[in-house]
LOVEXLO-494729 format. One record per residue (C-alpha): residue number from 0; residue in one letter; x, y, z. Coordinates in steps of 0.2 Angstrom, whole numbers, plus 5000, padded with zeros to 4 digits. Each point is the difference from the previous one (the first is absolute). Example, Ala and Ser with C-alpha at 12.3 -4.5 7.8 and 13.67 -1.06 7.14 Angstrom:
{resi:0 resn:A x:5062 y:4978 z:5039}
{resi:1 resn:S x:5006 y:5017 z:4997}
This chain:
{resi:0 resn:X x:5002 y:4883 z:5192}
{resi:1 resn:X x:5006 y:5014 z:4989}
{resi:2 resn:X x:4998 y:4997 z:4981}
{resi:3 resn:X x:5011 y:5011 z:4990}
{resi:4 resn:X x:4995 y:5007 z:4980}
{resi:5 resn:X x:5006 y:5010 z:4985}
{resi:6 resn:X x:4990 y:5011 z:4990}
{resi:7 resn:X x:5004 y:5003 z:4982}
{resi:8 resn:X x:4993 y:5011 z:4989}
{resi:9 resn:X x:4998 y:4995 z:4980}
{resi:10 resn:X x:5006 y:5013 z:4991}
{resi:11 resn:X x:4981 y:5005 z:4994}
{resi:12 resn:X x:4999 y:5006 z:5019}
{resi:13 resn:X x:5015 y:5007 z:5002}
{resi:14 resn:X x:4996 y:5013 z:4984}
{resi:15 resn:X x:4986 y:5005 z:5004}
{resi:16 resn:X x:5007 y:5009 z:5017}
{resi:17 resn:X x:5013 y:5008 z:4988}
{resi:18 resn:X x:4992 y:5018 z:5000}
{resi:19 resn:X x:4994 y:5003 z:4980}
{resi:20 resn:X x:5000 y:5018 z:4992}
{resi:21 resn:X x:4986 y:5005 z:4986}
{resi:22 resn:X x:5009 y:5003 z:4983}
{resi:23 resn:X x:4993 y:5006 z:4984}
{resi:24 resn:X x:5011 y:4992 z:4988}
{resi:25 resn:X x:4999 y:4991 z:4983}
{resi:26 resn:X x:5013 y:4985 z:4997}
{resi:27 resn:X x:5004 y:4987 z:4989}
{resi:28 resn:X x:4999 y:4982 z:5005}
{resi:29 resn:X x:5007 y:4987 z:4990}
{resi:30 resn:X x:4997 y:4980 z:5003}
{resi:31 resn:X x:5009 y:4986 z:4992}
{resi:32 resn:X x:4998 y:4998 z:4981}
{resi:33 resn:X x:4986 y:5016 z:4999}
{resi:34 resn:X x:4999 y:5017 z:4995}
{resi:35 resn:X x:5003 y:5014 z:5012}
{resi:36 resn:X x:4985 y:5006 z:5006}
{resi:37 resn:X x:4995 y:5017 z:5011}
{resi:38 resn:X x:4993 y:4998 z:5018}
{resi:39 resn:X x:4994 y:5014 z:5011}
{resi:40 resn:X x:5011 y:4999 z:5017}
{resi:41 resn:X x:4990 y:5007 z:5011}
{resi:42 resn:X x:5010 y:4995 z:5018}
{resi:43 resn:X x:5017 y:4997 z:5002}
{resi:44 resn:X x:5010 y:4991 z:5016}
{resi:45 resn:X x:5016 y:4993 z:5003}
{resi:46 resn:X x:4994 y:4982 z:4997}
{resi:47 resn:X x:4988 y:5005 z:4987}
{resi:48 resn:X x:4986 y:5010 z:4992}
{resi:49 resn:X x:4982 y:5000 z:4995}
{resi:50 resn:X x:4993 y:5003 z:4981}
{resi:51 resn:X x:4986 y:5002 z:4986}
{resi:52 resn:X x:5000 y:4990 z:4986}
{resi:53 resn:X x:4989 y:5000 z:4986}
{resi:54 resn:X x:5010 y:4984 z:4995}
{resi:55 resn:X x:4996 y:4985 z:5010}
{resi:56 resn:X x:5014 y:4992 z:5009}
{resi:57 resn:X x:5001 y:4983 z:5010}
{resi:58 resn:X x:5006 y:4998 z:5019}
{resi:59 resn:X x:5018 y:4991 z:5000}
{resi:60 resn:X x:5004 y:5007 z:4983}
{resi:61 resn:X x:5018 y:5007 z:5000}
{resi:62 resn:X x:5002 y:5019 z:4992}
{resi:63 resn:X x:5012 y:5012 z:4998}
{resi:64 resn:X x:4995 y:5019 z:5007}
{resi:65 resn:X x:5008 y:5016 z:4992}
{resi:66 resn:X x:4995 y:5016 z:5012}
{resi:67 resn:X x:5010 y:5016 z:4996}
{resi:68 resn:X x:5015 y:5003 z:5009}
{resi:69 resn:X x:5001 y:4981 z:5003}
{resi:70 resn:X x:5010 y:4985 z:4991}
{resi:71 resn:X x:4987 y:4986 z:4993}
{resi:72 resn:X x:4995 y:4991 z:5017}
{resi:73 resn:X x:4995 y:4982 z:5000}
{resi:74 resn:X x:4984 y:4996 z:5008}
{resi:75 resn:X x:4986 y:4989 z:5002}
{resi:76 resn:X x:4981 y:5004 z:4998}
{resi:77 resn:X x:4991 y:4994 z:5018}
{resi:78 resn:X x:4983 y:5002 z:4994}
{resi:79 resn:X x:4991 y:5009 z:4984}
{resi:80 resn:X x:4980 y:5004 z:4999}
{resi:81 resn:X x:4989 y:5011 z:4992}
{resi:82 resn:X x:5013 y:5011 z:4994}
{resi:83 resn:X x:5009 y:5002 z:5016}
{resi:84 resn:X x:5014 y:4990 z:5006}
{resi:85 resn:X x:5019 y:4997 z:5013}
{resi:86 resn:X x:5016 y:4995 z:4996}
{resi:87 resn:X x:5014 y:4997 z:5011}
{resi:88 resn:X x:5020 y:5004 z:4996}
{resi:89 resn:X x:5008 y:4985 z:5000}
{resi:90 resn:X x:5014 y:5011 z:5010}
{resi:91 resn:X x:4995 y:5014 z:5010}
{resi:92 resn:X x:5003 y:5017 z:4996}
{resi:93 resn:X x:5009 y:5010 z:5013}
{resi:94 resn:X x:4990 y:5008 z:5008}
{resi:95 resn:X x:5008 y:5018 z:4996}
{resi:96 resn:X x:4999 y:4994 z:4981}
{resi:97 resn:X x:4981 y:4999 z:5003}
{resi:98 resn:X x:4996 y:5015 z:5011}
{resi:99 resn:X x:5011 y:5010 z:4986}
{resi:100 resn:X x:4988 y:4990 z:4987}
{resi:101 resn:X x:4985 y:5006 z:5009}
{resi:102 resn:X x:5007 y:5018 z:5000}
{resi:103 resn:X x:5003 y:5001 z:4983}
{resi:104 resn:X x:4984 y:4991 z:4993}
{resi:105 resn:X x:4988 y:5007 z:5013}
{resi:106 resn:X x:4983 y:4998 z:4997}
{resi:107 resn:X x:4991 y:5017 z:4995}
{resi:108 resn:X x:4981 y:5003 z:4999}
{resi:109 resn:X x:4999 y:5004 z:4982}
């Protein structure tokens, strides 16, 4: 007896094969009905990127990431502790937008 199956991936396991790139980059996230505030981007993929907060945010909370070079990007925040944190784009960046992203804001030992 054969038994045939499908395998899906959520997309939590499907971004963390997307290959991610350090950045050192300062942005502005906005979330509904609040003051824009600073983050610390510190990784950057197509299907999102990692940051440091000294605000605390809450997983499932919708924002609005401004990187430079890149229109406001809607996103949601996966996870938030001690200061560090993950989002996820809502849409996926191309992923020449974000290999020219990590060019640009490349992280440098300072």
């Amino acid at each position: 007896m054969h038994v045939s199956a499908q395998v899906e991936l959520s997309r939590g396991d499907d971004s963390r094969r997307v290959k991610r790139r350090r950045i050192n980059a300062m942005a502005i996230v906005r979330q509904q009905k609040q003051p824009n505030e600073m983050i610390h981007v510190v990784d950057i993929s197509s299907v999102g990127c990692g940051f440091r907060s000294r605000w605390p945010f809450f997983a499932g909370a919708r924002v609005w990431l401004g990187l430079p070079g890149l229109e406001t990007w809607p996103a949601t925040v996966v996870w938030f502790e001690d200061g560090k944190g993950g989002m996820r784009f809502e849409r996926p960046l191309h992923p020449l937008v974000a290999d020219h992203l990590a060019a640009a804001l490349g992280r440098e030992d300072r």
